[in-house]
MIBA-371818 format. One line per 10 residues: their letters; for each residue x negated, y negated, z of N, C-alpha, C, O, CB. Coordinates in steps of 0.2 Angstrom, whole numbers. Each point is the difference from the previous one (the first is absolute). Glycine has a CB too. Example, Ala and Ser with C-alpha at 12.3 -4.5 7.8 and 13.67 -1.06 7.14 Angstrom:
BEGIN
as	-66/28/39/4/-6/0/-4/-6/0/-5/1/3/14/5/3 ~ -7/-11/-10/-4/-6/1/4/-5/3/-3/-6/1/-3/9/-11
This chain:
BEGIN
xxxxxxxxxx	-144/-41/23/7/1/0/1/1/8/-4/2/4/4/4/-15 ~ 5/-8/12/4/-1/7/2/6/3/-3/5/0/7/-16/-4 ~ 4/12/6/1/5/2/5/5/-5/5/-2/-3/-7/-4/14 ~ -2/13/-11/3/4/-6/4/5/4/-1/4/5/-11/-6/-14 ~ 17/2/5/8/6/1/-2/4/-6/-1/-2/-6/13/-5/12 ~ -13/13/-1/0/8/-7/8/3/0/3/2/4/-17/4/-1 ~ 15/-6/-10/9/4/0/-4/6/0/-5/2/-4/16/-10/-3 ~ -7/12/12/0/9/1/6/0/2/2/-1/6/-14/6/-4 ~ 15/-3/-8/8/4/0/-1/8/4/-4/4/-3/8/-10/-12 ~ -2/8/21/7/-5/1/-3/-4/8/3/-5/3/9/17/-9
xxxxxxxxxx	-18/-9/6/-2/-6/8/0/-6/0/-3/-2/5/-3/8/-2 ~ 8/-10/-8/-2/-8/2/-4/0/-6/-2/3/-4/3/-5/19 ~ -3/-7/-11/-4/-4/-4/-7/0/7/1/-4/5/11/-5/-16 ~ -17/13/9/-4/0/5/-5/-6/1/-4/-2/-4/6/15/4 ~ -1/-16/6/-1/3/7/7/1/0/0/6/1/-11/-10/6 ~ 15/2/-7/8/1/2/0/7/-2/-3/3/-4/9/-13/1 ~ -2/12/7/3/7/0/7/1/1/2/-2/6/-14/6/-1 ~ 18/-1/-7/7/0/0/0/3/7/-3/5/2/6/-3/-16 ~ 2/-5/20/1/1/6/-4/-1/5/-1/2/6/6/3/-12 ~ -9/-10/3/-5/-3/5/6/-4/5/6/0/-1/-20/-2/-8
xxxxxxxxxx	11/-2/15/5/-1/4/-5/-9/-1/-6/0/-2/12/14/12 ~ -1/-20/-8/2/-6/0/-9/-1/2/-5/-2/-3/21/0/5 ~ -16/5/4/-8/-1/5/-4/4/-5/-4/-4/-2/7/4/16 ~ -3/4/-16/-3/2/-6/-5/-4/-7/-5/1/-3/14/4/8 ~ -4/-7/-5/1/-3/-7/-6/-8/1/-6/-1/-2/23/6/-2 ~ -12/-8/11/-3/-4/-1/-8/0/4/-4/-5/0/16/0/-2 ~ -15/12/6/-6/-1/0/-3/3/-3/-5/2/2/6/-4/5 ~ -1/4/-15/-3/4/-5/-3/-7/-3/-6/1/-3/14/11/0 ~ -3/-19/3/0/-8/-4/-2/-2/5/6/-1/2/2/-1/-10 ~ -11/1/11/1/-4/5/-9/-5/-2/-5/3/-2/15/8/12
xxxxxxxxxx	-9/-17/-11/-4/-5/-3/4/-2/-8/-3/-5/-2/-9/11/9 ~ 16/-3/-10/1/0/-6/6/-5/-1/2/-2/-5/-5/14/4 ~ 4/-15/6/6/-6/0/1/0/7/-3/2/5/9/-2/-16 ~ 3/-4/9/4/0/4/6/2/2/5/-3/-3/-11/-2/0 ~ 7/9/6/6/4/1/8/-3/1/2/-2/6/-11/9/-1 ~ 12/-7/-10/6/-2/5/7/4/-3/1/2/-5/-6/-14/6 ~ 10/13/7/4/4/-1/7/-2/-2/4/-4/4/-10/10/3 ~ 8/-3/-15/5/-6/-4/7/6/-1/3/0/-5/-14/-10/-5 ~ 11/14/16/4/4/1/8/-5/-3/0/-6/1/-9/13/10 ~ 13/-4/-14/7/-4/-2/5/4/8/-1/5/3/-1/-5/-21
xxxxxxxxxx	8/-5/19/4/2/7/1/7/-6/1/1/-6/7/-14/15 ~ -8/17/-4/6/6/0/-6/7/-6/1/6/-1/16/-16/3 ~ -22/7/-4/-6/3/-7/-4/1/5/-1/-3/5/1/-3/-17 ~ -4/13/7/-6/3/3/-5/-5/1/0/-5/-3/1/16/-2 ~ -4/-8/11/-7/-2/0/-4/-5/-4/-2/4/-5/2/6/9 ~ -1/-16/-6/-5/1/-4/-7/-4/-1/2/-4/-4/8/8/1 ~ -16/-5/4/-5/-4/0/-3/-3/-5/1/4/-5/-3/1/12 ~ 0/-10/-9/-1/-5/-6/-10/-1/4/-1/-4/5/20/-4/-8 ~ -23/10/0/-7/-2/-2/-2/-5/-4/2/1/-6/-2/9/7 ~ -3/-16/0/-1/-4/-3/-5/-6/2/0/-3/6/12/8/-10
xxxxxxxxxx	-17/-6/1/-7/-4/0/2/-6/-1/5/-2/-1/-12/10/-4 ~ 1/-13/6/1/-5/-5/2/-5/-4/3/-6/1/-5/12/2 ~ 0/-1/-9/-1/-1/-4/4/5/-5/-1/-1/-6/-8/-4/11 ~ 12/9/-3/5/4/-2/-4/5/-5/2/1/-5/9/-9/6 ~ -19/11/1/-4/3/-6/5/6/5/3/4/-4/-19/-10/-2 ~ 17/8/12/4/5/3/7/0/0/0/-1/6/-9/1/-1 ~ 15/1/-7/7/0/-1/3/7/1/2/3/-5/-3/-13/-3 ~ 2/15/15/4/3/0/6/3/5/-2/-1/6/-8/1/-13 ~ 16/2/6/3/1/5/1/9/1/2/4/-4/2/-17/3 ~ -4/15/6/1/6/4/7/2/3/2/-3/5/-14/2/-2
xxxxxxxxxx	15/4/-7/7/2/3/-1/8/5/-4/5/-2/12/-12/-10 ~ -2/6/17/-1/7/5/8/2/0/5/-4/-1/-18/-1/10 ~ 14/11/-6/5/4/0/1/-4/7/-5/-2/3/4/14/-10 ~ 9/-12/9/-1/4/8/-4/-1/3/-4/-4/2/9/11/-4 ~ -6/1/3/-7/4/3/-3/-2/1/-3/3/5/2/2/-8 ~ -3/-11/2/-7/-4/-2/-5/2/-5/-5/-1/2/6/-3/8 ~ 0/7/-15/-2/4/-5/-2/-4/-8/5/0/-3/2/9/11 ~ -13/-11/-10/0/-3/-6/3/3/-6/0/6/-2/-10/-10/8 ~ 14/-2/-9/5/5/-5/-3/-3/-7/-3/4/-4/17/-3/12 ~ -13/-7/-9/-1/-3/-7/-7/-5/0/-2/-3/5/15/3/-8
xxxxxxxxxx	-16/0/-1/-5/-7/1/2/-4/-7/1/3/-5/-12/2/13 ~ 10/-13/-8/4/-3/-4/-9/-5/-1/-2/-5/3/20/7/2 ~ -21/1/-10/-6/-7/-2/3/-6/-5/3/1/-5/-13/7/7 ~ 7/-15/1/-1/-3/-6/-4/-3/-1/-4/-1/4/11/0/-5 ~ -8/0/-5/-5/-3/-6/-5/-4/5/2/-6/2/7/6/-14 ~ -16/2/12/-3/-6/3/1/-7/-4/0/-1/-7/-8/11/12 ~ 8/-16/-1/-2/-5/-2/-5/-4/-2/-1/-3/-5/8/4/10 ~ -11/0/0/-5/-2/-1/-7/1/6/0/6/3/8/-14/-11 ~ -13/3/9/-5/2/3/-6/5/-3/1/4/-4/8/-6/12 ~ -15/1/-4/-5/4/-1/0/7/0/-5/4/-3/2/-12/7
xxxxxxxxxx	7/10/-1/-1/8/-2/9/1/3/3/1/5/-19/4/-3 ~ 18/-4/-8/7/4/2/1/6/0/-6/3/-2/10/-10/-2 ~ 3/12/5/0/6/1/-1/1/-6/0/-4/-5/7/6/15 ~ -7/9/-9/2/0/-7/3/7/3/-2/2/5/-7/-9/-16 ~ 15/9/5/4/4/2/-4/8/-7/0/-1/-6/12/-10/13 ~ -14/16/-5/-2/2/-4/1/7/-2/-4/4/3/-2/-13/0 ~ 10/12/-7/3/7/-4/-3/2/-6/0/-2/-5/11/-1/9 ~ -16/9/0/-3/2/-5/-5/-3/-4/0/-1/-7/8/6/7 ~ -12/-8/4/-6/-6/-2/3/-5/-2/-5/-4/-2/-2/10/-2 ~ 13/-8/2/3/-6/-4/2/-5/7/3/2/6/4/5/-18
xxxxxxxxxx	-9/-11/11/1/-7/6/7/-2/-2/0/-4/-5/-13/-3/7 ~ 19/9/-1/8/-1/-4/1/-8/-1/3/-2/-5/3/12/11 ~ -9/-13/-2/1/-8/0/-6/-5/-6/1/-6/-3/1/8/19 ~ -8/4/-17/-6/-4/-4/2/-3/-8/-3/-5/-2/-6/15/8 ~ 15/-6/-10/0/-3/-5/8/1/-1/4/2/5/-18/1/-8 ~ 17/-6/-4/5/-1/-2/4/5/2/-3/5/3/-1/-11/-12 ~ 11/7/8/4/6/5/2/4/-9/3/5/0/6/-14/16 ~ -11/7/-20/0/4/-6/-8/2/-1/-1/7/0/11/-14/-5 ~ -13/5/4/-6/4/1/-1/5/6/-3/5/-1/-1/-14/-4 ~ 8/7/12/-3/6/3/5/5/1/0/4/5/-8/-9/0
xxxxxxxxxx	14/5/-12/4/4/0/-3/7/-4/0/6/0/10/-17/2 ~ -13/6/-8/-3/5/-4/-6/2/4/0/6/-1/4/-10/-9 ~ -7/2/13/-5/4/4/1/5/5/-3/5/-2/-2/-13/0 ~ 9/10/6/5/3/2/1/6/-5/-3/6/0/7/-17/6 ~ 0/9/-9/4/6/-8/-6/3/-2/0/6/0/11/-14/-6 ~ -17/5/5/-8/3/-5/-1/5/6/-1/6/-2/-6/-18/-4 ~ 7/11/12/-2/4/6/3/7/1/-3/4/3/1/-14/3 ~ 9/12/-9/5/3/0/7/-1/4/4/4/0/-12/1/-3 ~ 8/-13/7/5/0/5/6/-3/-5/0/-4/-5/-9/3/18 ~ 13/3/-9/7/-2/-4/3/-6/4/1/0/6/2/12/-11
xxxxxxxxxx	-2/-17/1/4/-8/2/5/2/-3/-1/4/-5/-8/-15/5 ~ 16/8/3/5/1/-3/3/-9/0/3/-3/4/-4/17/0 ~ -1/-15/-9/1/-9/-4/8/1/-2/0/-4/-4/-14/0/-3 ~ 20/7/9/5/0/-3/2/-7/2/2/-5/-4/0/18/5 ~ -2/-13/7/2/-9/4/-7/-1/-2/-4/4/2/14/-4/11 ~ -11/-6/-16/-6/-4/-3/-2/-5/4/-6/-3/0/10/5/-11 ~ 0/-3/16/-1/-6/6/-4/6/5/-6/-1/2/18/-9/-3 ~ -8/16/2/-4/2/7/-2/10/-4/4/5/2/4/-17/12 ~ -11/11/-16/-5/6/-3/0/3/9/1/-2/5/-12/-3/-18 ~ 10/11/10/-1/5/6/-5/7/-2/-1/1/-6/14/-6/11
xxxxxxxxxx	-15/9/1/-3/5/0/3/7/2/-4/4/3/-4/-12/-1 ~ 13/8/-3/6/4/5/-6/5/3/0/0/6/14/-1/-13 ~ -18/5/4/-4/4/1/-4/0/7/-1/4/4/2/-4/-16 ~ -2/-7/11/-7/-2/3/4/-3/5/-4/-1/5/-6/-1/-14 ~ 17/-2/11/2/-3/2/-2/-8/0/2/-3/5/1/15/-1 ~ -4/-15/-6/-2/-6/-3/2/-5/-4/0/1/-6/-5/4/8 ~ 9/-11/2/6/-3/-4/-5/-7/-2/-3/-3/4/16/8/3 ~ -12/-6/-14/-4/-6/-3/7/-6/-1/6/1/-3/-19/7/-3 ~ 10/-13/7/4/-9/0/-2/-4/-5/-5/-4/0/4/4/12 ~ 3/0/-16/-1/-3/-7/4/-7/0/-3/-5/-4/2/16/-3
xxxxxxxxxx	7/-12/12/6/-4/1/-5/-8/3/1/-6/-2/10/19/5 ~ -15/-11/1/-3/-6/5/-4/-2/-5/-1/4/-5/1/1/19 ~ -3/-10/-13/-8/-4/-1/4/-6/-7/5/0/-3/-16/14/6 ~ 5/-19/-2/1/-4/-5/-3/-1/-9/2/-3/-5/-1/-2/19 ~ -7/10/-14/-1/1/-7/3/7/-4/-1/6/1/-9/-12/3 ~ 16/3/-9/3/4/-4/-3/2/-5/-5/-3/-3/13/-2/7 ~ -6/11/-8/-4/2/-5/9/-1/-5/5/-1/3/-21/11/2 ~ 14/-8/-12/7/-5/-5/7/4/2/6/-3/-1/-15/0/-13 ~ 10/9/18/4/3/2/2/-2/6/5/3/3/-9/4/-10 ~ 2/-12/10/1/-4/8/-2/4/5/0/-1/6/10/-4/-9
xxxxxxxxxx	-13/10/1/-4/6/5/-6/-6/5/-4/-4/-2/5/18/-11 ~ 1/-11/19/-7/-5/3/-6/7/-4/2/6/-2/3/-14/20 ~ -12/3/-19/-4/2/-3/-5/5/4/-2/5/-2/4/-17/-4 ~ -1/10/12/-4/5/6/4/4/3/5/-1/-2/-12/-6/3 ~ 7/12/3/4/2/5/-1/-3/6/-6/0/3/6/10/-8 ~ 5/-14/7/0/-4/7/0/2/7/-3/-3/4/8/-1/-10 ~ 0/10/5/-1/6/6/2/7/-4/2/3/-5/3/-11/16 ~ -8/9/-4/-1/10/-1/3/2/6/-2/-1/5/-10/3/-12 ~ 19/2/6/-1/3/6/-1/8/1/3/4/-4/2/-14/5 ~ -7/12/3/-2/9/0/5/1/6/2/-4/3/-16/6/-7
xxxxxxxxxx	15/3/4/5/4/2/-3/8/2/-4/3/-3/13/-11/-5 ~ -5/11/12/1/8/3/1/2/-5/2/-3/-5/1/4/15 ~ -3/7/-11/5/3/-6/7/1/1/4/2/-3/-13/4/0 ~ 10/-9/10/8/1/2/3/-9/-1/-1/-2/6/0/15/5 ~ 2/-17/-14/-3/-6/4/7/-1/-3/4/-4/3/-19/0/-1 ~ 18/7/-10/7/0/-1/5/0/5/4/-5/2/-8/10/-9 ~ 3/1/9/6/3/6/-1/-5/6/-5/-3/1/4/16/-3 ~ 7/-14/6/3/-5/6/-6/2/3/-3/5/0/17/-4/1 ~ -17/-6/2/-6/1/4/0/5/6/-5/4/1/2/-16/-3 ~ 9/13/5/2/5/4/-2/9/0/-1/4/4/11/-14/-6
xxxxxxxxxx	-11/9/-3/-1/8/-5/-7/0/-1/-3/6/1/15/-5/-10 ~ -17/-6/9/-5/-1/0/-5/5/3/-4/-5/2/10/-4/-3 ~ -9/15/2/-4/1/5/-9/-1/-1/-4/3/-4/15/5/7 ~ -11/-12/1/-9/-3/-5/-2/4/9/3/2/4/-4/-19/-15 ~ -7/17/9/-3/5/5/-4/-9/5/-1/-6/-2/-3/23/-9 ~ 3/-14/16/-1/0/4/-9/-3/0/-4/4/0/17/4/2 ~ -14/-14/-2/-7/-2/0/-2/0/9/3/-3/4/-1/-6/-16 ~ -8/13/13/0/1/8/-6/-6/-2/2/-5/4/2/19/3 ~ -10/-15/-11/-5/-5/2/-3/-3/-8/-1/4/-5/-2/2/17 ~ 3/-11/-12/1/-5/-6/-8/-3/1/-2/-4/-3/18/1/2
């Protein structure tokens, strides 16, 4: 296995940690790809991680501040050892986005499948993507989760209101 992200609500997807800073971020990765900054005019911060071979697909959004706000994975593609993103022993990416919904629910955590395209963890802050990818299951649902993104517990509210702590060494 390649490079592995642990979700710990509410710190990130570690090594990521929520408020890490740009220089941060990218020397925690640093060998893990290629950095590029796909900031939009007048939009946060943001860095786009990516290999390859796309077994690595992730982007890092920052406040202002320079403060790590969201991280946004996608679905490895391919290669010898892709990431894996992993909540509660479940690699989120390893199997069907229906199976690791019920695995999840068996565990006790609550998915809320109301929007069927993009399930979420409100709890856990964890937004799943059913919408992206090219294998459908008979409901047009993509078959996998494409992206995942994790989030602060504030990540709702205007980034502004945001107060994430302060990463002195990563």
């Amino acid at each position: 296995m390649g490079l592995i992200f642990t979700v710990i609500p509410p710190e990130g997807a570690l090594p990521l940690r929520f408020g890490m800073t740009q220089a941060q971020v990218r020397r925690v990765l640093d060998g893990a790809g290629r950095f590029e900054d796909v900031t939009a005019p007048g939009g946060l911060p943001q860095l786009h991680l990516v290999d390859d071979d796309q077994a690595v697909d992730l982007y890092t959004v920052f406040t202002t501040g320079d403060q790590l706000f969201t991280i946004e994975f996608w679905r490895p593609q391919a290669g010898e050892a892709p990431m894996a993103l992993v909540f509660d022993g479940i690699n989120l990416f390893d199997k069907p986005a229906d199976e690791t919904i019920a695995v999840l629910r068996s565990r006790g955590h609550e998915v809320d499948t109301a929007d069927e395209f993009f399930p979420n963890m409100a709890g856990h802050q964890i937004r799943f993507d059913r919408d992206e990818g090219e294998d459908r299951d008979d409901n047009g649902l993509a078959t996998y989760f494409e992206v995942i993104m994790i989030a602060p517990e504030h990540y709702r509210e205007q980034y502004t209101n945001v107060h994430l702590p302060t990463i002195v060494d990563a």
